[in-house]
N, C-alpha and C positions, 0 to 999 in steps of 0.2 A: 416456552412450551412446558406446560406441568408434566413432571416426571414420568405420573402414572400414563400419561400417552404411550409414551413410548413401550413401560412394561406392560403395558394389558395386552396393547396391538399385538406387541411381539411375541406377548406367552400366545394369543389367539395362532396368530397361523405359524406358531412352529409347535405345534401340539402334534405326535406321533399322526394322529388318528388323520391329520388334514395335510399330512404329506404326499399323498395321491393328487391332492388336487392341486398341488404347488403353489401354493397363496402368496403373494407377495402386495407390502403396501405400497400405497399412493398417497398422494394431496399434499398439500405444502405441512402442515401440522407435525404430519409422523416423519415425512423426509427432513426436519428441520431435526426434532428431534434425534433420527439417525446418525445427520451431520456432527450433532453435539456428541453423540457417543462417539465418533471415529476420532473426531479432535481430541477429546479426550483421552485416545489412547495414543496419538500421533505425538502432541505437544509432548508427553516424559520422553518418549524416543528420540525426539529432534534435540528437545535441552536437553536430556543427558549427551546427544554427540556431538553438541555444537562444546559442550562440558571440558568435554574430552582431547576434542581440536586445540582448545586454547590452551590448556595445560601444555600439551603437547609443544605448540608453538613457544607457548612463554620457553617454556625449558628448554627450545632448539635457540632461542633468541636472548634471555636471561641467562642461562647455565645458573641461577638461582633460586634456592628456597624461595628465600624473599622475594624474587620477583614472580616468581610463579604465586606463591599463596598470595599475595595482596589483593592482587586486581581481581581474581577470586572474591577475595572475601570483601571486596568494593563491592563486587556487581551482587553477591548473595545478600548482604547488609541492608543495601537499598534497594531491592527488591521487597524482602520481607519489610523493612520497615513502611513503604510507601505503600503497599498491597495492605499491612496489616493497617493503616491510616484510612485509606479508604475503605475496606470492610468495617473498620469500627463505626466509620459517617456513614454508614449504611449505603453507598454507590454500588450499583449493581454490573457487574464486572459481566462482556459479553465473549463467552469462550469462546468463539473464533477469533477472536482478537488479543487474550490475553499473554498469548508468547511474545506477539508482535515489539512491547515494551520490553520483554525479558531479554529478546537476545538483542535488543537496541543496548543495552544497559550493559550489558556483556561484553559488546564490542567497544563502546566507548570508559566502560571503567578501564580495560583494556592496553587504549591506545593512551589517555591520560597518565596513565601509570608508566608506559613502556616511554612517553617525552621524560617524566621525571627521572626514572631508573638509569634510560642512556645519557642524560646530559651528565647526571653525577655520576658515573662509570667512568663517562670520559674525564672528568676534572679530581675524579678521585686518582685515576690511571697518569693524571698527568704532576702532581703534586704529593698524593699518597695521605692527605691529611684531612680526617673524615670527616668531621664537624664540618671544615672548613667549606670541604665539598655541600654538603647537606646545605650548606646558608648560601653558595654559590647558584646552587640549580634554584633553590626558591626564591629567591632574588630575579634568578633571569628566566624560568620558566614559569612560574606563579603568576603574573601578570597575560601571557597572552592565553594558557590553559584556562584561568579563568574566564577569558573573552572568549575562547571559542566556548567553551559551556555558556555564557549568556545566549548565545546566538545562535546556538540548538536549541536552546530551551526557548527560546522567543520563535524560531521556528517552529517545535513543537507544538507550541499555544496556539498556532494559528489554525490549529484541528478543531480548536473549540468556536472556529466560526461556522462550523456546520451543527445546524441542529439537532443531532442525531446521537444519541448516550453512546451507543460502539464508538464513536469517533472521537464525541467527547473522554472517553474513557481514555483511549490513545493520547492525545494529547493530555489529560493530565500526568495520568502515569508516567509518561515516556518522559517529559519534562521535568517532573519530581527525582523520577532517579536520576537523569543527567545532572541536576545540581547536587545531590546528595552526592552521590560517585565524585563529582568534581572536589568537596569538603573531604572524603574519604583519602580520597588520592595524596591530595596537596597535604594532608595529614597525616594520616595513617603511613604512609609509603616512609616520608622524611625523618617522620619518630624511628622506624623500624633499621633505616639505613644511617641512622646516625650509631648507633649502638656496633662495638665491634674495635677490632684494633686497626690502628694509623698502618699502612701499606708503603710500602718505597716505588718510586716514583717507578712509571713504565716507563724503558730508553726510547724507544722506538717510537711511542704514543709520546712520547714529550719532543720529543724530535720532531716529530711531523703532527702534532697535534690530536691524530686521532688515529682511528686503523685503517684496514683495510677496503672497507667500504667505502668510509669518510675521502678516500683517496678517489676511488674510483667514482665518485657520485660531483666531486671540484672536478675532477676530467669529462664528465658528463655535461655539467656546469660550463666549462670551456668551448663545448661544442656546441652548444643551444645557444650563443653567445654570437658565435660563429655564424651560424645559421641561422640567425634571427628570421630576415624577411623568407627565406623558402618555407619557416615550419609555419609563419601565420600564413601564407598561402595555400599550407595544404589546410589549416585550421579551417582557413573560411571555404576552401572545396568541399569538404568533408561535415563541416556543417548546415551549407547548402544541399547537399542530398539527406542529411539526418531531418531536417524541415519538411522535405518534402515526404519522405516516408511518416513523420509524423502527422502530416494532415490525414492521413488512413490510418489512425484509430477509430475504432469503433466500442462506443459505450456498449456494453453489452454483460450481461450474467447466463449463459447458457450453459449451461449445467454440464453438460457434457465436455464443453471445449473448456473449461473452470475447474471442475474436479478429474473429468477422465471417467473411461470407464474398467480403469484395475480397480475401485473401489467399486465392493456390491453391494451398497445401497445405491449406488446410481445404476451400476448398469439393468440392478432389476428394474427402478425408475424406468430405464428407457427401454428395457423389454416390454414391461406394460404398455408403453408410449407406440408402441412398435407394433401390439400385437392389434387384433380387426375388434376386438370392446372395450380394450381400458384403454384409455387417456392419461396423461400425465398430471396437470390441472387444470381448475373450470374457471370460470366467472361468469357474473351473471349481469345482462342488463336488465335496469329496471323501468318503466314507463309508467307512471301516473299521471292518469288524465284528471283538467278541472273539477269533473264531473261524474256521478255514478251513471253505471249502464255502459259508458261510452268504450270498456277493452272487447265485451262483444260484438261491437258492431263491425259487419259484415268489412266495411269501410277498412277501419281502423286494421280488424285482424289482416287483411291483405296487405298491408301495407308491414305488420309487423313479418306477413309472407319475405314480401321482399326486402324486411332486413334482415332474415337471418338467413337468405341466400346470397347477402351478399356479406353476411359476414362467413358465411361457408366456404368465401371463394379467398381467404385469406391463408396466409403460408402455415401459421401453425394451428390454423384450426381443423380439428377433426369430425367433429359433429355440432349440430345444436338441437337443442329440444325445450322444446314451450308446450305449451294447449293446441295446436296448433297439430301439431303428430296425434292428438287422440281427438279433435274435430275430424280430420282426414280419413283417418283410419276406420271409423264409426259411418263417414258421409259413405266411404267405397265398401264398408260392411254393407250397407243399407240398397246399395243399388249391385246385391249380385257379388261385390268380387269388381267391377269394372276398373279396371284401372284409370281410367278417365276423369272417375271421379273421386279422384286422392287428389281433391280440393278443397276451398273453402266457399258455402254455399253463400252466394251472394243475398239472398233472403235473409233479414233479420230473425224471422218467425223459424226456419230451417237452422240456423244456427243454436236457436233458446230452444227447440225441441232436440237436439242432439244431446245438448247439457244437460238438459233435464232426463234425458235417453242415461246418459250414460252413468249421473248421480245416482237415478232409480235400481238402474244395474246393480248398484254397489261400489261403483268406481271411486278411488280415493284421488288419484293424483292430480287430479284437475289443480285441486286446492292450490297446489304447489307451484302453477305459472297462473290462477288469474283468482282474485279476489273475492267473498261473496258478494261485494256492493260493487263488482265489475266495472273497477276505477283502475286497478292495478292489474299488467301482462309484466312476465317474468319470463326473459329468454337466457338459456343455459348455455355457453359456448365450451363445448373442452376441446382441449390441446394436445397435438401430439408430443409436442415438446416444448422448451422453453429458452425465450431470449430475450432479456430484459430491452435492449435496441427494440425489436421487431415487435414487443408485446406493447411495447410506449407505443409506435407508430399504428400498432392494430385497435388500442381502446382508444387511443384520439379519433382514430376517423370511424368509429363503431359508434361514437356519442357524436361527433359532427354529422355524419348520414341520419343517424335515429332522430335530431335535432329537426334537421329536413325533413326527414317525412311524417313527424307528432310534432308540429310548431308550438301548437301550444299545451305540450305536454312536460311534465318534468323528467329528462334521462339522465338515467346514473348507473354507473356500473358499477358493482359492489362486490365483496370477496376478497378473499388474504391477497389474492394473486394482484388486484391493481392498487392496492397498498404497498404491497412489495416490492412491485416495479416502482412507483414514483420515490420509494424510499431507494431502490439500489440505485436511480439516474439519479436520484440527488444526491447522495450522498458521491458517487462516483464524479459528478461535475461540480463538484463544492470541494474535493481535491486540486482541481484547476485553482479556483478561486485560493484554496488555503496555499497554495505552491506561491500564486502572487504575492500574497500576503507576505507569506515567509521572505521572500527575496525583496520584498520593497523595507520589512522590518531590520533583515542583516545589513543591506543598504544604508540607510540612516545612522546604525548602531556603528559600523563600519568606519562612518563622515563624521561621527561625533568624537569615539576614540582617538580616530588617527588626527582630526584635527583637519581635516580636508576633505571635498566634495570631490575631487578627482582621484582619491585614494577610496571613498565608496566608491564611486561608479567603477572603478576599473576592475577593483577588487570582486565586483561581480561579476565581467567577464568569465573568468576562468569555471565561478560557481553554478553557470547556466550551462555548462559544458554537460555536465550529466544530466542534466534533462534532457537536454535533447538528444543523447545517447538512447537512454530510456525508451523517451518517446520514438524515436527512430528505432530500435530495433523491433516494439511493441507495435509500429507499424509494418514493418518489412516481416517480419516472424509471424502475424496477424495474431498476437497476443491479444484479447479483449481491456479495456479496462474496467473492470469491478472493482469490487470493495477491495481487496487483500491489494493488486498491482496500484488502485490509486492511492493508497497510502506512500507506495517509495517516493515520486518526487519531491514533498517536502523534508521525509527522512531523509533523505540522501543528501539534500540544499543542507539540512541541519549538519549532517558529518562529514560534507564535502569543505564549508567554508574553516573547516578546525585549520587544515594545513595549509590554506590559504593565507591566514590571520598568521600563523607560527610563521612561514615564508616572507609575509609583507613584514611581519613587526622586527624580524632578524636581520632583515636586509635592510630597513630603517634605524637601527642599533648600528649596522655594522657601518654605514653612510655615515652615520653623526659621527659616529670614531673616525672615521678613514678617509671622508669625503669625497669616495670613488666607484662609481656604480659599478663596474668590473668584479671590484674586491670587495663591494659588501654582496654582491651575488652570490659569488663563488664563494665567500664566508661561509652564506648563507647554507650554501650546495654542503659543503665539508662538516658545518656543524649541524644543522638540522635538517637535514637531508633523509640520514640515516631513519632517526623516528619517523617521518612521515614516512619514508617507503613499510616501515613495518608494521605500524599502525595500519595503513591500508590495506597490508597483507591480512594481518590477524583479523580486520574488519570482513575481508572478504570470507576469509576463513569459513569465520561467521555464519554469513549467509548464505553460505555455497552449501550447508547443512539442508537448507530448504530444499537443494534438487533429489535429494534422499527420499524426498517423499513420495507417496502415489497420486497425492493431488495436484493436478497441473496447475493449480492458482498457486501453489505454495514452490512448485518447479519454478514458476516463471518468473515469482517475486524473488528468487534465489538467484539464478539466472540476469535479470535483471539487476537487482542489486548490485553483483559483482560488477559486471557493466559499467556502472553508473560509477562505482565505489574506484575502480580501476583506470575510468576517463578524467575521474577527477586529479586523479592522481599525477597523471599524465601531463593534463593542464598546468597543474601547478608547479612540475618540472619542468615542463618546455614553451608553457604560454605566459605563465604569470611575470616569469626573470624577463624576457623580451617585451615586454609590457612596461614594468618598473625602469628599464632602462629604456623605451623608445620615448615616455612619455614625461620623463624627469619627474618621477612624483615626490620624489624627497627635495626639490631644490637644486639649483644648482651645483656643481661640484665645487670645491674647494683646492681640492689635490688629482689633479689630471696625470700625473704622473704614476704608473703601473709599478707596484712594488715586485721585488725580486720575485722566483716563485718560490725558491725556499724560506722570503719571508711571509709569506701570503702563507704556508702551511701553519706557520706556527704561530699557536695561541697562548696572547699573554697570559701570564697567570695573574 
């Protein structure tokens, strides 16, 4: 939308002199451009508070300069630099979408940095010797941090299987900073916490390995352990009603149930929409016949009668208008005023003397629904509202009926509004497709790391967990999906499968050591436990910024997110350990023998 739309329209009717008559615009053009102005003032307000949050967190979680300034200056670094990349190659960046990457990049420079920071905390807390530590964590954290950033980022990319530059735009972006954040982290963090004086060992942390948490999270561990078969019994109860609530989505952009109406450029949208002469937006069908002459005939125009009565009878239509209201009008001018005959005269010769009645007149508007060499009728359909589901299903069968009744005519409906709609179903069902893509790609990636085809497939398990969280609330909630909600289920596959990989690859470290699935679990529970719970807090954190908003699409990606970000989380506490142990994915055990438990707390150094 060129700029000047927006400022002409809007110096026009907020001019002192045209506030009596309350002007407010319409049509997709200026309301697009409105959209862009609100965003525009929405996105500083949400980054600077999502900004704000994480500071906040890191320093309840860190008590560190360094840990609060890094991951900061991770998510700032690769933002500008991948933003200033793509503005240099000239990629046109679509501002309803452009936070989308920012606060991705925010959460995940984040949780990267927070796995770094807590494992060398603890190994610094348990030894006191700094360097040492520093080579400790990159050594055993560097390798799976790195795999989950491949496998965001390859999730990511699967945005660029839809055709569409918004989309495109997301997955580059969103991709670019996750691997840059990831170089950041494993760099910037390790340089910064190497610097600094040798510490004396903590009793207590050497004692038991780690603190308070690490304790309570191995007792958590013990219990999931315990209760293996009752939690996948309730898994698979609970994800047999999440299925079923998800077959009741519905594809859909309806403005009103999308934005809301606290924001007033829509609710004036739907005041117009609302009141007995504006509509909200038109489209137009168009009929060209083989032949000239052939849009007045008597024939023909009756037939164009009855299609736009029966596109009249359609849910969001408000009116239509063709040649057809000025044949009418002119045929019951002509006889009196009779109401009878606000028809179409069936004489050819009565119909070419009305046209010619009404041209002679001075009449203009004919021009604009039928052709001078009367090959082309133009019917106008406006809307009282809109909803990309119902506007699909209404110009599919407005061009199947008009096909039937002009067989051999060409019909096309033309206008922003059914570009728009086949752009928002597409792009919202090529979300499906990229969510497969993403889970069939982590998949693979998954089978080739680990060395195993049953350490992929299980490993996804847990990672489908938040889709259908998602989708199950986005059905029971009757959330639409559009543009802004179909974006979460590959984001979320991207940031759900990180602690999935850190949990599989900990628990396959601690197996080859100890060759006992109990105690590489519970290892697992004690030392990486910690980072995933607070990584997916800070992640939520995150996106919980989104319900701040007035916009329901931006509520419900927030909403949702948490959701997804929170079940993931879940899983990979209570589904993934009962998995790894029902289904021996490391191999057989070697040491069946259950160590003490105050040896099992404490880690060698």
């Amino acid at each position: 939308v060129a700029p000047t739309i927006l400022t002409y329209k809007s110096h026009i009717i907020t001019k002192d002199k045209y506030k009596a008559l309350h002007p407010k615009g319409t049509g997709l053009p200026y309301v697009t451009a409105m959209k862009m102005k609100w965003i525009g003032t929405e996105m500083p307000r949400v980054m600077g508070i999502a900004a704000l949050v994480s500071i906040l967190i890191l320093l309840l979680v860190t008590r560190s300069f360094r840990g609060v300034v890094v991951p900061l200056l991770t998510a700032i670094s690769s933002i500008i630099v991948v933003y200033g990349v793509l503005g240099y190659v000239g990629m046109t960046i679509d501002s309803g979408m452009v936070m989308i990457p920012m606060l991705l990049v925010f959460a995940v420079s984040i949780a990267y940095n927070i796995h770094v920071y807590t494992y060398f905390k603890r190994r610094f807390l348990i030894h006191g010797i700094r360097k040492q530590a520093v080579e400790e964590t990159v050594g055993e954290m560097g390798w799976p941090v790195l795999f989950s950033a491949l496998t965001t980022f390859a999730s990511l990319l699967s945005f660029l299987a839809i055709p569409m530059q918004p989309m495109r735009f997301i997955g580059i972006a969103s991709s670019s900073c996750v691997m840059l954040s990831f170089l950041f982290s494993i760099t910037l963090m390790p340089i910064l916490l190497s610097f600094g004086k040798d510490g004396k060992p903590h009793p207590k942390v050497q004692e038991t390995g780690g603190r308070w948490m690490d304790q309570k999270l191995e007792s958590l561990g013990k219990s999931v352990l315990r209760h293996g078969t009752l939690i996948l019994w309730l898994t698979g109860i609970i994800s047999v009603v999440l299925i079923y609530q998800f077959s009741k989505i519905e594809t859909a952009f309806d403005v009103e149930r999308t934005m809301g109406r606290k924001i007033d450029y829509v609710n004036n949208l739907l005041e117009v929409g609302e009141s007995e002469l504006g509509s909200v937006y038109t489209y137009d069908v168009m009929i060209d016949f083989p032949e000239d002459g052939l849009a007045k005939s008597p024939a023909m125009l009756l037939q164009l009668d009855s299609l736009a009565q029966h596109a009249g009878g359609y849910k969001l239509t408000k009116r239509t208008t063709s040649v057809l209201n000025i044949l009418k009008d002119l045929n019951q001018t002509l006889h009196d005023g009779n109401p009878s005959y606000y028809t179409i005269p069936h004489n050819p010769d009565e119909v070419a003397q009305l046209l010619l009645l009404y041209e002679n007149a001075g009449g203009s508007e004919a021009e604009y629904w039928i052709d001078y060499d009367y090959r082309r009728l133009r019917l106008m359909v406006e809307m009282n509202s809109y909803d990309s589901g119902e506007t699909e299903r209404e110009l599919n069968d407005i061009i199947a009926y008009a096909q039937r009744l002009f067989p051999n005519a060409a019909v096309t409906t033309v206008g922003s509004i059914p570009q728009f709609t086949v752009m928002m179903q597409y792009i919202a069902r090529g979300q499906m497709v990229s969510f497969a893509i993403s889970l069939l790609i982590i998949g693979i990636l998954m089978m080739i790391v680990f060395g195993s085809v049953r350490i992929g497939l299980v490993g996804l398990i847990p990672n489908i967990t938040p889709a259908l969280v998602v989708g199950g609330l986005m059905g029971w909630l009757g959330y639409p999906l559009d543009m802004m909600t179909a974006t979460i289920m590959p984001m979320i596959l991207g940031l759900a499968v990180d602690d999935t990989i850190h949990f599989i690859n900990h628990s396959h470290l601690e197996f080859d050591r100890k060759g006992n699935y109990r105690n590489a679990i519970l290892r697992s529970f004690h030392t990486i436990g910690t980072p995933i719970v607070l990584t997916s807090v800070v992640i939520c954190a995150n996106f919980a910024v989104y319900t701040t908003s007035e916009g329901l699409s931006f509520v419900h990606m927030g909403i949702l997110s948490v959701a997804g970000i929170l079940s993931a989380l879940l899983a990979d506490l209570f589904v993934t350990p009962i998995l790894i142990q029902k289904f021996r994915l490391f191999g057989k055990e070697t040491n069946t023998i259950e160590r003490p438990k105050e040896q099992t707390n404490i880690i060698e150094s």
